[in-house]
C-alpha positions as CSV (number, residue, x, y, z in Angstrom):
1,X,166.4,-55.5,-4.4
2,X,168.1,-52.7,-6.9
3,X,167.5,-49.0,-5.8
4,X,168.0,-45.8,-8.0
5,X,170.7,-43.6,-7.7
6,X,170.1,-41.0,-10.4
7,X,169.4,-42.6,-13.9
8,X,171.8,-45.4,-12.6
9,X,170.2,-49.0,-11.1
10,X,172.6,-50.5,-8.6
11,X,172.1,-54.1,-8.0
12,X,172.9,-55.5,-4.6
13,X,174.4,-58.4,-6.2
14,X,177.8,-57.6,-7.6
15,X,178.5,-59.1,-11.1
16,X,180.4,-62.0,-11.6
17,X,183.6,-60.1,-13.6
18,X,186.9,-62.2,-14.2
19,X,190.1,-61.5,-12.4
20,X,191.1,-59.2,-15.9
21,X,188.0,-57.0,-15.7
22,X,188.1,-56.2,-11.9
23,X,191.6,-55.3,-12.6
24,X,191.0,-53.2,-15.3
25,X,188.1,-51.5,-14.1
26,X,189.9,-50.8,-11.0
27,X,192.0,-49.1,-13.5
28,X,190.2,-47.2,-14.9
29,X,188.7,-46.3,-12.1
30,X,191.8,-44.2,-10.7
31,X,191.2,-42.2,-13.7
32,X,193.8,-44.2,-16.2
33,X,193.1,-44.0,-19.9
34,X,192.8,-47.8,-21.8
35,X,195.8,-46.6,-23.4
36,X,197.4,-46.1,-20.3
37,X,195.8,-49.4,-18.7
38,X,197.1,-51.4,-21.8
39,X,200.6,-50.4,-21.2
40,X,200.9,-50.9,-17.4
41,X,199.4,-54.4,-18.0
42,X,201.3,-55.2,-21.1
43,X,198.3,-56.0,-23.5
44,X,197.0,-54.1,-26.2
45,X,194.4,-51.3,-26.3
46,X,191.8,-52.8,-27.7
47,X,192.2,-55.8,-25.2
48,X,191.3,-53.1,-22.6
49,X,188.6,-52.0,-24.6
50,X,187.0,-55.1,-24.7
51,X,187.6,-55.9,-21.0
52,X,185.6,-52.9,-20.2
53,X,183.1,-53.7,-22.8
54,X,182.6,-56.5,-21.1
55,X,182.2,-55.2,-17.7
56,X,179.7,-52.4,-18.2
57,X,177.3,-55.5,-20.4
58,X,178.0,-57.6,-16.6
59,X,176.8,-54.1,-14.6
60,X,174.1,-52.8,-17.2
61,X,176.6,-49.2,-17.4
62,X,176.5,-47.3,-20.9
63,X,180.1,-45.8,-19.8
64,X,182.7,-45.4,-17.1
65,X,180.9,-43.1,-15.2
66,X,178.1,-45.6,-14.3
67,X,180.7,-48.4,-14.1
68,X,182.5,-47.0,-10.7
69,X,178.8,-46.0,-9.7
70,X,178.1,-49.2,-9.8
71,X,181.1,-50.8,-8.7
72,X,181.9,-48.7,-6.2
73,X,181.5,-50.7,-3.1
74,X,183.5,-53.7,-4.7
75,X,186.4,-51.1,-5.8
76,X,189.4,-50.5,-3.6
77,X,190.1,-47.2,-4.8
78,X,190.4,-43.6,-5.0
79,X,188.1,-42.5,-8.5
80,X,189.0,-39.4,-10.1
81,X,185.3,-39.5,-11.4
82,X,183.0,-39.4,-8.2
């Protein structure tokens, strides 16, 4: 059963993400920009911008700030965001 948090529903059921999107949204999660995230992971920008495209349509988040909110629990690690 979801609950609110804010304007933000949190599923109790984590999505299903690849091994590529929890890595990158881990990423981005300790605050790094997708230009930043392409270059430590040797891929292009807009690679990373469709990685995370893809993970906030698998969480229901318009941005990144409702990505870690909703990721949180599965993230391990420090957010600059929250």
């Amino acid at each position: 059963m979801p609950f609110e948090w804010g304007e933000v529903t949190v599923a109790e059921t984590p999505p299903s993400l690849t091994r590529r999107e929890w890595e990158i949204a881990r990423l981005a999660g300790q605050g790094l920009t997708c230009r930043e995230i392409a270059e430590a992971l040797s891929v292009s920008f807009f690679t990373v911008r469709t990685h995370l495209l893809h993970v906030y349509a698998k969480c229901g988040a318009h941005n990144r700030v409702q990505m870690l909110h909703k990721l949180r629990p599965r993230l391990s690690c420090q957010t600059s965001f929250v």
